[in-house]
C-alpha positions as CSV (number, residue, x, y, z in Angstrom):
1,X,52.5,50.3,-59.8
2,X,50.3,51.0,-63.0
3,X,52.6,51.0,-66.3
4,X,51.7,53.7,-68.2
5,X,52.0,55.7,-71.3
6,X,51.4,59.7,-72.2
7,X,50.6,61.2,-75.9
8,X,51.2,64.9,-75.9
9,X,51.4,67.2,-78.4
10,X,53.0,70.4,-79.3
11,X,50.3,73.1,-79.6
12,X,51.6,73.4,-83.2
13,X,50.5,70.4,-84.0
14,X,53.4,69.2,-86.4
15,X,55.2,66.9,-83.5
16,X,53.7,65.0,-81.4
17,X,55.7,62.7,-78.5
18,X,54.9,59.9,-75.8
19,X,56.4,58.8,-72.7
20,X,56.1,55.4,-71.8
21,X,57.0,53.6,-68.4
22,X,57.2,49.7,-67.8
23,X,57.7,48.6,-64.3
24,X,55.0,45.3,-63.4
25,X,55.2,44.3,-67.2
26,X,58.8,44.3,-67.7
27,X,59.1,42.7,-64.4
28,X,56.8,40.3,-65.9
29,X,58.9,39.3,-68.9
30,X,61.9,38.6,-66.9
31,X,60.0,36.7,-64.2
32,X,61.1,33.7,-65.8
33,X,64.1,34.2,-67.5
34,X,67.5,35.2,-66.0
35,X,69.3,36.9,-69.2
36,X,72.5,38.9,-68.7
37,X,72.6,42.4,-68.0
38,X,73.2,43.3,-71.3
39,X,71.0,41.5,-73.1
40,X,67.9,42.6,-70.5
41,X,68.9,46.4,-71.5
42,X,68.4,45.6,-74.7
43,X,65.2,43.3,-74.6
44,X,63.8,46.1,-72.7
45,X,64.6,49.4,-75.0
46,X,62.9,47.4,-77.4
47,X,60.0,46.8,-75.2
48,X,59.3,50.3,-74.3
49,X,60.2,51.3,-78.3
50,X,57.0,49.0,-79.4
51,X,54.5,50.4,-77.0
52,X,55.3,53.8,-78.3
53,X,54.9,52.3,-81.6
54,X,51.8,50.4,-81.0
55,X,50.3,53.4,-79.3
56,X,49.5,55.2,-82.6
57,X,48.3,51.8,-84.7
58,X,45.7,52.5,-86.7
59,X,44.1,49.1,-86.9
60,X,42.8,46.5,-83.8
61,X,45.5,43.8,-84.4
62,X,49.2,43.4,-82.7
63,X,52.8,44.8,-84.0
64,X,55.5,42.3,-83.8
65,X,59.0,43.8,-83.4
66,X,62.1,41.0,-84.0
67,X,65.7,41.5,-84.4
68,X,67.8,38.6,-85.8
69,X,71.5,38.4,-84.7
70,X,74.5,36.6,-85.8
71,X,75.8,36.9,-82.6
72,X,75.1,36.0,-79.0
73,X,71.7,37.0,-79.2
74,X,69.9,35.1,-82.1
75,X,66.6,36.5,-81.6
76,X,64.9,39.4,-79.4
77,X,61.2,39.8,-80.3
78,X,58.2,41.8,-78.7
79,X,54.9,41.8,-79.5
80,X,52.4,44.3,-78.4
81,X,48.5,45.0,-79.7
82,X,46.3,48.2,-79.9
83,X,45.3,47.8,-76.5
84,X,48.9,48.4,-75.4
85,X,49.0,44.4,-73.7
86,X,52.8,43.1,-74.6
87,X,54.7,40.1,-74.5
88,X,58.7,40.2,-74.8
89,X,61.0,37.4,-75.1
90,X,65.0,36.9,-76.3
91,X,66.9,33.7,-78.1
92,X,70.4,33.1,-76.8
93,X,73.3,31.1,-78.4
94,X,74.3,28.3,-76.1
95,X,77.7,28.5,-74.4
96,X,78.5,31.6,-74.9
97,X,79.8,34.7,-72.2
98,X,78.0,37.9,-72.6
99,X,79.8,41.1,-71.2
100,X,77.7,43.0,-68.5
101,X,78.6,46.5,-71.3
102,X,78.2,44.8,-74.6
103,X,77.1,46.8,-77.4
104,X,74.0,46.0,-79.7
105,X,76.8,45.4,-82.8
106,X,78.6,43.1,-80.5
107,X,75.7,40.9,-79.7
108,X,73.4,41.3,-82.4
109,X,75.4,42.3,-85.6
110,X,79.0,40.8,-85.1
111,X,79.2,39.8,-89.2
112,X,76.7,42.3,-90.4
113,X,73.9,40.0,-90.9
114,X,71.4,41.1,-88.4
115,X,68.1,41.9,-89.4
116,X,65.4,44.2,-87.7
117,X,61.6,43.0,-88.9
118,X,58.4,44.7,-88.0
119,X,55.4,42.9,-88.8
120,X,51.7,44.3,-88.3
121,X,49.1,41.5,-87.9
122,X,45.8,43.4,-87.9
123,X,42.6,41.1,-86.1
124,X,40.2,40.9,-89.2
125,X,42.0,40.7,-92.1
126,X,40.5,41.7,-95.6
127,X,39.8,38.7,-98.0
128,X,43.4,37.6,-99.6
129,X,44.8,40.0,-97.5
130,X,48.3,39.2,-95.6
131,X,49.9,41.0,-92.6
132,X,52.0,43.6,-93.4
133,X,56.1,42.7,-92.9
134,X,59.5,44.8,-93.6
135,X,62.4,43.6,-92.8
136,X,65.9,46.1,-93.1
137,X,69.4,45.4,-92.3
138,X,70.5,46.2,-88.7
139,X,71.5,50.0,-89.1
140,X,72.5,51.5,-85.9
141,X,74.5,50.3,-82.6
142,X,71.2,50.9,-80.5
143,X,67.8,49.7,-80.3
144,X,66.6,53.8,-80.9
145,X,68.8,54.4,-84.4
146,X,67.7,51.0,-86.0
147,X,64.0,52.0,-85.4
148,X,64.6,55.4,-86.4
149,X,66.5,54.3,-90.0
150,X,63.5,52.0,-90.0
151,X,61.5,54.6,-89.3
152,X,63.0,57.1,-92.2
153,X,63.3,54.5,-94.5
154,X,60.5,52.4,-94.7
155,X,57.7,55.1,-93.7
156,X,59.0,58.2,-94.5
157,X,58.4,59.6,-90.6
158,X,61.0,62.0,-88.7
159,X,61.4,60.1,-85.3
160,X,63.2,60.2,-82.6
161,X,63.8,57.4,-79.8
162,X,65.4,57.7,-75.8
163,X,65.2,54.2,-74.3
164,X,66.5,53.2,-71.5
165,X,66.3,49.5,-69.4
166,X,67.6,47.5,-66.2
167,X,66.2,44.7,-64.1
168,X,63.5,47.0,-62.9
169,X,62.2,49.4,-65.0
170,X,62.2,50.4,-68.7
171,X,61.3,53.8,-69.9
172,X,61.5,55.7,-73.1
173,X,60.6,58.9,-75.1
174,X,58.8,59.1,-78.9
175,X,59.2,62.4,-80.6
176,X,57.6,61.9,-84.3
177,X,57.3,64.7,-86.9
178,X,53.8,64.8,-88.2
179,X,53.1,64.4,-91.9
180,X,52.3,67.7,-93.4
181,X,49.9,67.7,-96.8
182,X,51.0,69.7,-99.2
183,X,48.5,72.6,-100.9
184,X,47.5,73.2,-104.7
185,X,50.3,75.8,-106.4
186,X,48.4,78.6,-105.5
187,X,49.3,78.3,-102.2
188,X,53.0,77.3,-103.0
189,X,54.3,80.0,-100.9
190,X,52.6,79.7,-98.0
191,X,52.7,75.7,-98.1
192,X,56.6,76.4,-98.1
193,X,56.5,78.9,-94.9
194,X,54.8,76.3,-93.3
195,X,57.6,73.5,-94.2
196,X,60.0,75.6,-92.9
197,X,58.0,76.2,-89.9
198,X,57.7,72.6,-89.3
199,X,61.0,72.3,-89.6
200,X,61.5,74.9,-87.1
201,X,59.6,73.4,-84.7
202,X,60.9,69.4,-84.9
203,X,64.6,70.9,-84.7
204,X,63.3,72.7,-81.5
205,X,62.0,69.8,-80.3
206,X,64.7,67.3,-80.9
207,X,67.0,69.7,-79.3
208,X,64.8,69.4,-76.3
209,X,64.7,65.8,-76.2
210,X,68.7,65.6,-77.1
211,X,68.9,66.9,-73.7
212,X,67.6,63.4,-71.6
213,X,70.6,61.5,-69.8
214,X,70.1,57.9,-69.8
215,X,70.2,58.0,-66.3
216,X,67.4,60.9,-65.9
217,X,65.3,58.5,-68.6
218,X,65.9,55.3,-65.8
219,X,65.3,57.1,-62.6
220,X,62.4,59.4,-63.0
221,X,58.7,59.9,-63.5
222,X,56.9,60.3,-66.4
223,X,55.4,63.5,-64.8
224,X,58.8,64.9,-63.8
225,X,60.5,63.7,-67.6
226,X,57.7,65.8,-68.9
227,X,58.2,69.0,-66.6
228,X,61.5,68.8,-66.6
229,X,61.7,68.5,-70.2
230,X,59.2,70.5,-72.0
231,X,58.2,73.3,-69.4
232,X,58.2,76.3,-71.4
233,X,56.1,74.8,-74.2
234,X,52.5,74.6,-75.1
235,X,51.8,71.3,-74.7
236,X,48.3,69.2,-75.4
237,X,48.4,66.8,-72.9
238,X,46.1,63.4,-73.4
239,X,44.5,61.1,-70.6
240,X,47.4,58.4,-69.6
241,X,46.7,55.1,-70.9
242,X,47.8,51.5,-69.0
243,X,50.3,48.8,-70.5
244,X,49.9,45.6,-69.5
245,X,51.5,41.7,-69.9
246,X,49.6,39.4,-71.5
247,X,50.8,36.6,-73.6
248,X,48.6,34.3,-75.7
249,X,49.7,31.1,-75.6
250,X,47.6,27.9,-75.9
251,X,47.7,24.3,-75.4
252,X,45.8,24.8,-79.1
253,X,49.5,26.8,-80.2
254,X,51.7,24.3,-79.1
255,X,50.3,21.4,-80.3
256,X,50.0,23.2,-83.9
257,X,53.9,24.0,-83.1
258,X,54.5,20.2,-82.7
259,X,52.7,19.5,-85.8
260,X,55.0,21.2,-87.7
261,X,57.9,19.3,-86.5
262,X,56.5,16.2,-87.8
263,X,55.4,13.2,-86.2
264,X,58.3,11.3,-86.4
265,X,60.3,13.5,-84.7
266,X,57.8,14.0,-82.2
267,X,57.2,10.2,-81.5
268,X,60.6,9.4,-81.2
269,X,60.9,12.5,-78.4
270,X,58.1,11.5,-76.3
271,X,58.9,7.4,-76.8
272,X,62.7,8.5,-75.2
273,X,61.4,11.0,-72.7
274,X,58.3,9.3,-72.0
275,X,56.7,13.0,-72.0
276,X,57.1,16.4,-73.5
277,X,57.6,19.4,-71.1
278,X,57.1,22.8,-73.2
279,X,57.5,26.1,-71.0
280,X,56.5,29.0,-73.2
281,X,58.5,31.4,-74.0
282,X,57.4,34.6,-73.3
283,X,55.7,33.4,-70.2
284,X,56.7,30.5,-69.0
285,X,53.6,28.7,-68.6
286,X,54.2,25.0,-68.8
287,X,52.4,22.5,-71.3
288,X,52.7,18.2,-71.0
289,X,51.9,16.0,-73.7
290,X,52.2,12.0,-73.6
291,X,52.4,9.8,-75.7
292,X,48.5,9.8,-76.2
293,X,48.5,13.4,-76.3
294,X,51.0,13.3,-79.4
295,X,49.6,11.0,-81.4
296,X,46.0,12.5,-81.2
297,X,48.3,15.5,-82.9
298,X,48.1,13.5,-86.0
299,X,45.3,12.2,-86.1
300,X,42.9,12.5,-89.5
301,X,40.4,15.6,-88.3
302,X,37.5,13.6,-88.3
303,X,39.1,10.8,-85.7
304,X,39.1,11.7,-82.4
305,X,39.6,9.8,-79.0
306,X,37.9,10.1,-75.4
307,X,39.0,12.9,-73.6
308,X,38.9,11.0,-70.3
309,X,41.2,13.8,-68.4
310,X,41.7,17.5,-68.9
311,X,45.7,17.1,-69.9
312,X,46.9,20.5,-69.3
313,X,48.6,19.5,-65.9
């Protein structure tokens, strides 16, 4: 089944919405982790919440969506790019029981010091120029009202969120007021009939959307979420576009990753274990370095050794 997402449009043009459905790439991110029930509806609202976002980037680069808990989940992070390919991944406490019904604040927030960070990481960079990164308090006891207080807050957009996740499938909704430009004082009146037009018609539409059950979100079609949704409107509709998984990891990554560790630390792990065994996260694909592998790490850049053997095993 080909994951996919719809833009449409109100035929006013001051909200626009997408519909998003993940089925082979969220099967994809749990391939090779078995998280808890819980924790899998959560990792996967947030899944289907960044390829809405990402579907409306105005740069070729990737969006990186992390929450930070101070509870049984320490970290849930998704990245996806411009070309709607995502990677998804969650950080769990060790020893610890997670309820199959447990709430965002219960897992995430439990003292009030979770933090929801959105960082956009465009592909060519301007000279001296960083990626862009906010990072908000955790506002909200579900993945859809932190985004939308991020949302409000930190770029001044309207927008509503429906998510929805299990083992199988995640889905979700985007309804985003469009920015209106305001006109020269001449115009004053008329600029205000059309704010209170706009206003009209993202209260409409809201009320619309307020209608979607979770369980209709989980169990149906993009096509029949549409229909069954927004029949009696004007809609634009736009041509469907594919989500994919991809991750990009690299033998290149997680030798830069044991760098930063230090070589001590990393000589005294592979001279007890007689080899590292490095799984990545979001994918699982497995990376071995011996001993000879990890000290070529940290070695000056202009000393190198004979690469007798390819040693990605």
């Amino acid at each position: 089944m080909t994951d996919t997402l719809q833009k449409f449009m109100f035929i006013d043009a001051t909200v626009r919405g997408e519909l998003v459905e993940l089925n082979a790439t969220w099967k994809q991110v749990l391939m090779h982790h078995k998280y808890p029930p819980s924790v899998q509806r959560l990792l996967g609202e947030l899944s289907s919440a960044a390829a809405l976002l990402c579907a409306n980037l105005k740069f070729e680069g990737s969006m990186i969506m992390q929450i930070h808990g101070d509870g049984a989940i320490q970290l849930l992070v998704v990245e996806c790019n411009h070309q709607l390919q995502l990677r998804a991944m969650a950080k769990l406490a060790e020893n610890v029981d997670i309820a199959e019904n447990a709430s965002l604040s219960e897992l995430i927030n439990v003292h009030g010091k979770g933090r929801f960070v959105i960082t956009l990481d465009p592909i060519n960079k301007q000279p001296g120029h960083r990626s862009y990164q906010g990072i908000v308090p955790i506002e909200g006891d579900s993945i859809a009202a932190v985004i939308e207080n991020y949302m409000k807050q930190s770029e001044q957009l309207d927008t509503k969120l429906w998510l929805a996740a299990d083992s199988q499938i995640s889905r979700g909704m985007l309804l985003q007021r469009l920015p209106h430009s305001g006109g020269s004082e001449l115009h004053l009146s008329v600029d205000i009939n059309r704010e209170e037009s706009a206003q009209e018609a993202w209260r409409h539409a809201c009320l619309l959307g307020g209608t979607l059950q979770h369980d209709e979100l989980l169990n149906n079609s993009i096509a029949t979420l549409l229909h069954r949704l927004f029949w009696e409107e004007e809609l634009r509709i736009f041509a469907l576009q594919n989500v994919t998984f991809s991750c990009s990891c690299s033998r290149e990554k997680v030798g830069n990753m044991l760098k930063m560790l230090g070589e001590k630390e990393v000589t005294e792990a592979v001279t007890s274990l007689g080899k590292l065994d490095i799984n990545c996260d979001f994918c699982g694909k497995p990376y071995y370095f011996d001993a000879v592998d990890c000290a070529q790490l940290f070695l000056p850049p202009d000393i190198t050794v004979n690469p007798d053997t390819d040693r990605k095993h």
